[in-house]
C-alpha positions as MATLAB code, in Angstrom:
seq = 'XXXXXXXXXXXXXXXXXXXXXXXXXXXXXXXXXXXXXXXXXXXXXXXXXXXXXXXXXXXXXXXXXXXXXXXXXXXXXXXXXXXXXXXXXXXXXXXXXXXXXXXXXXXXXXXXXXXXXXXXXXXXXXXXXXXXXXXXXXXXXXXXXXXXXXXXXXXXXXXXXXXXXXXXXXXX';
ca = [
     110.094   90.607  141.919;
     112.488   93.026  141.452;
     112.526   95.080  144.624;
     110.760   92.180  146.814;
     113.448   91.511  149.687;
     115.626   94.278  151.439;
     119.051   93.450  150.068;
     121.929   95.059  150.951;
     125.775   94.530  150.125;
     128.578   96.890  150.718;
     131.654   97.655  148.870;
     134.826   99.385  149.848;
     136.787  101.538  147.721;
     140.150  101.701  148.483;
     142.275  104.735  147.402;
     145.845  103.463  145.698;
     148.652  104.907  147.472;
     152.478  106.091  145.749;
     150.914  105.901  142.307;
     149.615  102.531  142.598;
     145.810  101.702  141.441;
     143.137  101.599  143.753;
     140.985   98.778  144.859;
     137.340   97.742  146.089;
     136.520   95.323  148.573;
     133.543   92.990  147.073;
     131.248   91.886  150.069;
     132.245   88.117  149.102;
     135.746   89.544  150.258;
     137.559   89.558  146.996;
     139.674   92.289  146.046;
     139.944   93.915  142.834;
     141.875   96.235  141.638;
     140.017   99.649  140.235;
     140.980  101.582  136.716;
     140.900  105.691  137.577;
     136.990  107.321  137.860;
     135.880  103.568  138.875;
     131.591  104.231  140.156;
     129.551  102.077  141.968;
     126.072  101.453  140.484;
     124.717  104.519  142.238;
     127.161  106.716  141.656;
     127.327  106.379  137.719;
     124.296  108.310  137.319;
     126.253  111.022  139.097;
     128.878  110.490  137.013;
     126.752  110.940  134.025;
     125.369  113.647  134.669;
     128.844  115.577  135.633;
     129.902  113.999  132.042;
     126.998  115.060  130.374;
     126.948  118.731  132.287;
     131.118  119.800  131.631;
     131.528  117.984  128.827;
     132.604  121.295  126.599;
     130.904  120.157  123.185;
     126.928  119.162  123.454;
     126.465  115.294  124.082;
     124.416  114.004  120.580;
     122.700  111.646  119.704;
     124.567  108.419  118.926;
     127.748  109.703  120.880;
     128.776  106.686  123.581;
     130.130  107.193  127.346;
     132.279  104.508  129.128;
     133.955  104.149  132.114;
     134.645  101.345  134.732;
     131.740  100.038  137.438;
     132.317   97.975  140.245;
     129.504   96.106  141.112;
     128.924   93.466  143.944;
     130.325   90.309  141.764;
     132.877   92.429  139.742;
     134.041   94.992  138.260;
     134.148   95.701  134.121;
     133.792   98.832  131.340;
     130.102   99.891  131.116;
     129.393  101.932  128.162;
     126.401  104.302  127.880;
     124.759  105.620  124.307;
     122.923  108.481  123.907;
     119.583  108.217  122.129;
     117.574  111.236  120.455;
     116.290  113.978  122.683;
     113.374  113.259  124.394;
     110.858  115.547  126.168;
     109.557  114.119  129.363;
     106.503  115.028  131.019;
     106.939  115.526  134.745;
     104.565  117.276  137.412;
     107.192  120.227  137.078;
     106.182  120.942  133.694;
     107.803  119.377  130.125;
     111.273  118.652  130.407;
     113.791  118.546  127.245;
     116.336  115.227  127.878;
     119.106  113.599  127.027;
     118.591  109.527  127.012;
     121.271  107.275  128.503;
     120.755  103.625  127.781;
     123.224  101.086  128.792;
     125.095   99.180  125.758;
     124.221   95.711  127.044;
     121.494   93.491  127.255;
     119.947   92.186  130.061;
     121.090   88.267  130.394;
     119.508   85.698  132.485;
     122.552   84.633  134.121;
     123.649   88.003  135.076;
     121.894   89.467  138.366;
     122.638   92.949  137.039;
     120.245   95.899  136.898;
     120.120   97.804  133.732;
     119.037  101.488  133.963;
     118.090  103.882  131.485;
     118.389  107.724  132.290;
     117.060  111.002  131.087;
     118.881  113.802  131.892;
     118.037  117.329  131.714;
     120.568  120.113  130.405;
     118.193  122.620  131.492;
     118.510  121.368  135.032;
     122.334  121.212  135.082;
     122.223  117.358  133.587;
     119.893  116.251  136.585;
     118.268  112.886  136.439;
     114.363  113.422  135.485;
     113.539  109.965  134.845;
     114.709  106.592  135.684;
     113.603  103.097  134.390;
     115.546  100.266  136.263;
     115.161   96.981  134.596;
     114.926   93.795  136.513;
     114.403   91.147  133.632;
     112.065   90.916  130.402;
     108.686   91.363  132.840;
     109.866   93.201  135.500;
     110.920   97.367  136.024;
     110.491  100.610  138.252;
     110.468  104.025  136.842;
     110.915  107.147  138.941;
     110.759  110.266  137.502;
     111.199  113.698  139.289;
     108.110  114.927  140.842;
     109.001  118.774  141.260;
     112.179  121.172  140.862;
     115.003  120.509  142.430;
     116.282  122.875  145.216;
     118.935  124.539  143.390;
     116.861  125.263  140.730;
     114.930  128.770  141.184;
     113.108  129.556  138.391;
     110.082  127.166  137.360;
     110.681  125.590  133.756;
     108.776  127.308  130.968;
     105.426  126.380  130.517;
     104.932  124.836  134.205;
     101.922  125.509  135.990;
     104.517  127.262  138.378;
     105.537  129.727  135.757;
     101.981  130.731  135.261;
     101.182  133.996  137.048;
      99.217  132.986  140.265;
      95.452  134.533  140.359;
      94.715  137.451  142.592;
      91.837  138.425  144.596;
      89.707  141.164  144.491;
      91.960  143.561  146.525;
      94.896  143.033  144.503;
      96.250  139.977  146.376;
      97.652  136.424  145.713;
];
């Protein structure tokens, strides 16, 4: 299963020092050496949507992101292509995306995740939705259940955006 055992590994970025590159520490103690704006596998989806969000043309459909990812057994260019845009239905209300899916395919000899990601312009490139894949049979999806703080303003057409009903004395 995908998520069946608590696993946990740790990496360490190293900062480079007089110009030189950076590294990361895989847990198996190797040491790699890291390309500038090197993620981790959480941190790309943060990276993504900073990309997505001051990137000063729109994103479009077809248009490809790439930079380097360290994961646990190594570190190589990941590339990201964006798909059509896609509403998504959360408990907030309809949400207009932009879909990230990885350029790869899952392999059976890789123990890599592969995510796919809809983020939402309107929410300053946020995450909405997540679909991790684990293999052919096996996945998790998240998707946001409700506004983020630093939004204030419910999204158009929310149930939040609808005036709230008041009682007989003029009251909500």
């Amino acid at each position: 299963m995908l998520f069946s055992r608590a696993r946990r590994s740790t990496m360490v970025f190293e900062p480079g020092e007089g110009g030189k590159p950076g590294s990361v520490l895989l847990p198996d103690g190797t040491r790699r050496p890291t390309a500038p704006g090197t993620q981790d596998s959480a941190s790309q989806f943060v990276q993504l949507a900073w990309l997505f969000g001051t990137n000063p043309t729109p994103i479009q459909a077809g248009d490809k992101v790439s930079f380097p990812l360290a994961l646990v057994r190594r570190s190589d260019l990941w590339s990201y292509v964006v798909g059509e845009p896609v509403t998504v239905d959360t408990p907030a209300g309809p949400v207009q995306t932009i879909h990230a899916k990885p350029q790869r395919e899952l392999a059976p000899w890789r123990s890599d995740l592969l995510a796919e990601v809809w983020f939402a312009p309107a929410l300053q490139s946020l995450p909405v939705r997540l679909q991790v894949l684990g293999d052919a049979d096996s996945y998790a999806l998240m998707v946001m259940d409700g506004l983020p703080e630093l939004v204030k303003q419910p999204l158009p057409n929310s149930p939040a955006a609808r005036p709230a009903p008041t009682d007989r004395l003029g009251g909500t």
